[in-house]
N, C-alpha and C positions, 0 to 999 in steps of 0.2 A: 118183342121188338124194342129196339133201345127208342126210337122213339115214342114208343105208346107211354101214354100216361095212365097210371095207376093210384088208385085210390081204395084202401083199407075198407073192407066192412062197415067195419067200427070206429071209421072217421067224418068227423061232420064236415063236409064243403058247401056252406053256402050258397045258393042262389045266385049270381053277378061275382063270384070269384071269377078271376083270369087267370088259368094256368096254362102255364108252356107246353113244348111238345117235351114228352120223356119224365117228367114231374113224377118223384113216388110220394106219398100220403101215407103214410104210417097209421097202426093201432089208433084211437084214443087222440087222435090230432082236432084241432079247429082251426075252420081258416075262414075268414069273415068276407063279406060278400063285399067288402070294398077294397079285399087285398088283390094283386098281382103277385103271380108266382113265376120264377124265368122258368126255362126253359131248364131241361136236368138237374132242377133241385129238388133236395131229397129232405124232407120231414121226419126220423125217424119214428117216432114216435111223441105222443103225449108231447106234442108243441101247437101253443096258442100262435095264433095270427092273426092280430086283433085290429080292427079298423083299418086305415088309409095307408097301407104297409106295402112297399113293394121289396120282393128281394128279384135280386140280379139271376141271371143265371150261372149254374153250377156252384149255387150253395148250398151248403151239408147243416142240418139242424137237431141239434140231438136233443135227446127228450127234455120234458120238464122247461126249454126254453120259451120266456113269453115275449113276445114282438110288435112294437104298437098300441103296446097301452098308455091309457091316457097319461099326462103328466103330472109329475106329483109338485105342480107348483099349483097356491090360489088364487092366484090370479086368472088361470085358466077357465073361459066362460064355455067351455062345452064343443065351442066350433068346431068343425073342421079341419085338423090337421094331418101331417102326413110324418112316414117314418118311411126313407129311402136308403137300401143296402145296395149296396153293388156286386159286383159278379165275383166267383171264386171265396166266396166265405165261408169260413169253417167257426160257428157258432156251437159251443157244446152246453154242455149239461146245467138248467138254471139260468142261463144268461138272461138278462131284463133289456131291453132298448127300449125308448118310449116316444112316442109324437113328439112333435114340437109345440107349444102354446099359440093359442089365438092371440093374445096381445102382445106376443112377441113375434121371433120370427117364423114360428107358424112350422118347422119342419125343421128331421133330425137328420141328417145326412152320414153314413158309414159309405168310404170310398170299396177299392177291389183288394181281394186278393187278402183281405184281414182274419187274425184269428183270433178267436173270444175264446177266452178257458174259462173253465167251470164256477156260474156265480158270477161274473164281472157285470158290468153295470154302466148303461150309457143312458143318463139322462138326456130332458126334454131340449130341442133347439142346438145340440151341439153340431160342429161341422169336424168327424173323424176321413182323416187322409186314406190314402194306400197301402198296403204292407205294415198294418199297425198292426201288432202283438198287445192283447193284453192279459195276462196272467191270473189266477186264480182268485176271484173275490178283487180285482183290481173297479175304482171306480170312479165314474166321470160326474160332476157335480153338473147343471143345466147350464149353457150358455157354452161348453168349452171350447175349445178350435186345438185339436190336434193335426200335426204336419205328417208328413209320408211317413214311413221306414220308423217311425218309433214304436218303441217296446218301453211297458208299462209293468215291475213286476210283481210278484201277488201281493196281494193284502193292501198294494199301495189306492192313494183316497187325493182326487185333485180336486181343489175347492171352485166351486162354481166360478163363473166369468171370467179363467184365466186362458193361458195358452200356453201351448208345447211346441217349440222349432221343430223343424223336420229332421229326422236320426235322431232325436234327443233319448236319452235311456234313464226310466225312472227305477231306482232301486228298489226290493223290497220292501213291504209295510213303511215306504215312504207317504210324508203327507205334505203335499206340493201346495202352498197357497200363495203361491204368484210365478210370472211368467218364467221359462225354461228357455233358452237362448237356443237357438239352431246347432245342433253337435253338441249339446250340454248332456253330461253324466252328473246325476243328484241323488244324494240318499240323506235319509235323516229326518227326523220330526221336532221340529221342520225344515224340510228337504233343502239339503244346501249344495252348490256347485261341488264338485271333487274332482271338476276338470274336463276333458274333453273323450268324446268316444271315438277313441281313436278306431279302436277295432270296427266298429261300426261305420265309419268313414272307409277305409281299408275294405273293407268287405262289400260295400256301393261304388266301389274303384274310384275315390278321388286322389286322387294325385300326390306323391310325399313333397313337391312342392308346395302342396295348395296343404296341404296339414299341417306345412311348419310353418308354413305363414298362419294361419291359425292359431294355433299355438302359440307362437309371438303375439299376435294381435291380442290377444284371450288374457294375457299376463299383461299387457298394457291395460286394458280395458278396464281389470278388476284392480289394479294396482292400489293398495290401500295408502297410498300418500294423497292420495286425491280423488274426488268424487266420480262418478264414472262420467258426466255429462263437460267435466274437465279433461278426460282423460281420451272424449271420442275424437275429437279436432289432431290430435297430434296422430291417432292409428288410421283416419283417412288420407291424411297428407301423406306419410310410410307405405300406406300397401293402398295405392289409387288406383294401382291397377291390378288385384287380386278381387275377382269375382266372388271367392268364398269369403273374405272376410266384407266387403260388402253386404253380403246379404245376411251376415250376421246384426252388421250396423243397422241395418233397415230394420230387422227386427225389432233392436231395440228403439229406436228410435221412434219406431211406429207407434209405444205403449201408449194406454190412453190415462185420463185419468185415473181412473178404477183399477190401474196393474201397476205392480210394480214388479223387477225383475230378479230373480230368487240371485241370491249374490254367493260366491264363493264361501264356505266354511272357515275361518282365520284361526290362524296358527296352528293350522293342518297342511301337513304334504299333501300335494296335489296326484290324484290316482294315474297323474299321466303314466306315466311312466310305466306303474304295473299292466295301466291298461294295453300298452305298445306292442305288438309283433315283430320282430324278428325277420 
């Protein structure tokens, strides 16, 4: 029956585990007496489920991935933390997620609907969105805040305490060490703008109104005759009333001391164009 739950021979499930109706357990699994399991999620095999870990339901786990282990920060006194997935994850082969620290904020958060390829890497305390893509050996330093709809591709490496806008698309074996603007396309080490994803906008249906104001705003914004905190006054008065490039603004504007915002590549063509549809 699709909703009985199944559990391997030769899987160990703890005592005070919570699993869902329908839950399979594979070969060679562990799943720790303080985890939650949803409902129709599937362990293939040989995956840890280590401490304070909840997954969502209807998530897929392929072997060799380990979830909920502790953080690899020393600051970390042992506590109590948690590692929260959301529903719809497709985690494969090797992926790492870990808690979040006791003297921080105590818990790692992966929204729905995300997919972890083989080897990627979600340190302690970070806050991952919806519909995040990350690609092979891609990985997230402690602390990061990724947005909805973004894609991360392999080999790429974000440096602790930064942030990623939402659709923003990081290229491969990119090394991101500061923040990526909302619709930002970056590649390079170190990762530098090459302009907007368009396609990725396009494909979340926003509007070719709302992407050319964009787009204009985007070239105001980085305009190299002037600093970017010169450059924001004149693209709020212009587009006042343009919802997307607002909330581009706030991004930026938001940074704290500790970020700064990964800036366009100079005297390079901007990938708009290639990036464009038709």
């Amino acid at each position: 029956m699709q909703n009985e739950t199944f559990i391997h021979p030769a899987a160990v499930v703890e005592p005070g585990a919570s699993l869902g109706a329908g839950v399979r357990v594979g070969p060679f699994c562990h799943v720790s007496a303080d985890a939650v399991i949803g409902d129709r999620v599937e362990l293939v095999s040989h995956v840890s489920v280590m401490g304070a870990t909840t997954l969502g339901e209807g998530c897929k786990v392929f072997p060799m991935a380990t979830l909920g282990a502790a953080p690899q920060n020393n600051k970390h006194k042992g506590g109590r933390t948690t590692l929260i997935v959301g529903k719809n994850c497709t985690i494969r082969e090797g992926v790492t997620m870990h808690v979040g620290t006791d003297t921080s904020r105590g818990e790692t958060t992966v929204g729905d609907n995300g997919h972890f390829l083989a080897y990627s890497h979600i340190a302690h305390d970070c806050v991952v969105g919806d519909n995040v893509t990350m690609a092979n050996v891609a990985t997230l330093g402690g602390h990061v805040e990724v947005g909805n709809n973004v894609t991360l591709g392999g080999l790429s490496a974000v440096h602790q305490m930064t942030r990623i806008g939402h659709h923003a698309f990081v290229g491969g074996a990119a090394i991101v060490d500061g923040d990526i603007i909302p619709y930002g396309m970056v590649m390079g080490n170190r990762a530098r703008l090459r302009g907007l994803n368009v396609i990725g906008m396009k494909r979340s249906g926003v509007a070719r109104a709302e992407i050319f104001a964009l787009r204009k705003a985007y070239k105001m914004i980085f305009d190299p005759a002037r600093a970017v905190g010169e450059n924001i006054p004149d693209v709020e008065r212009q587009f006042a009333d343009s919802p997307i490039v607002r909330d581009l603004l706030d991004f930026i504007q938001a940074r704290g001391k500790r970020h700064f915002t990964v800036p366009p590549l100079r005297n390079a063509v901007s990938d708009d164009d290639a990036n464009d549809e038709s």
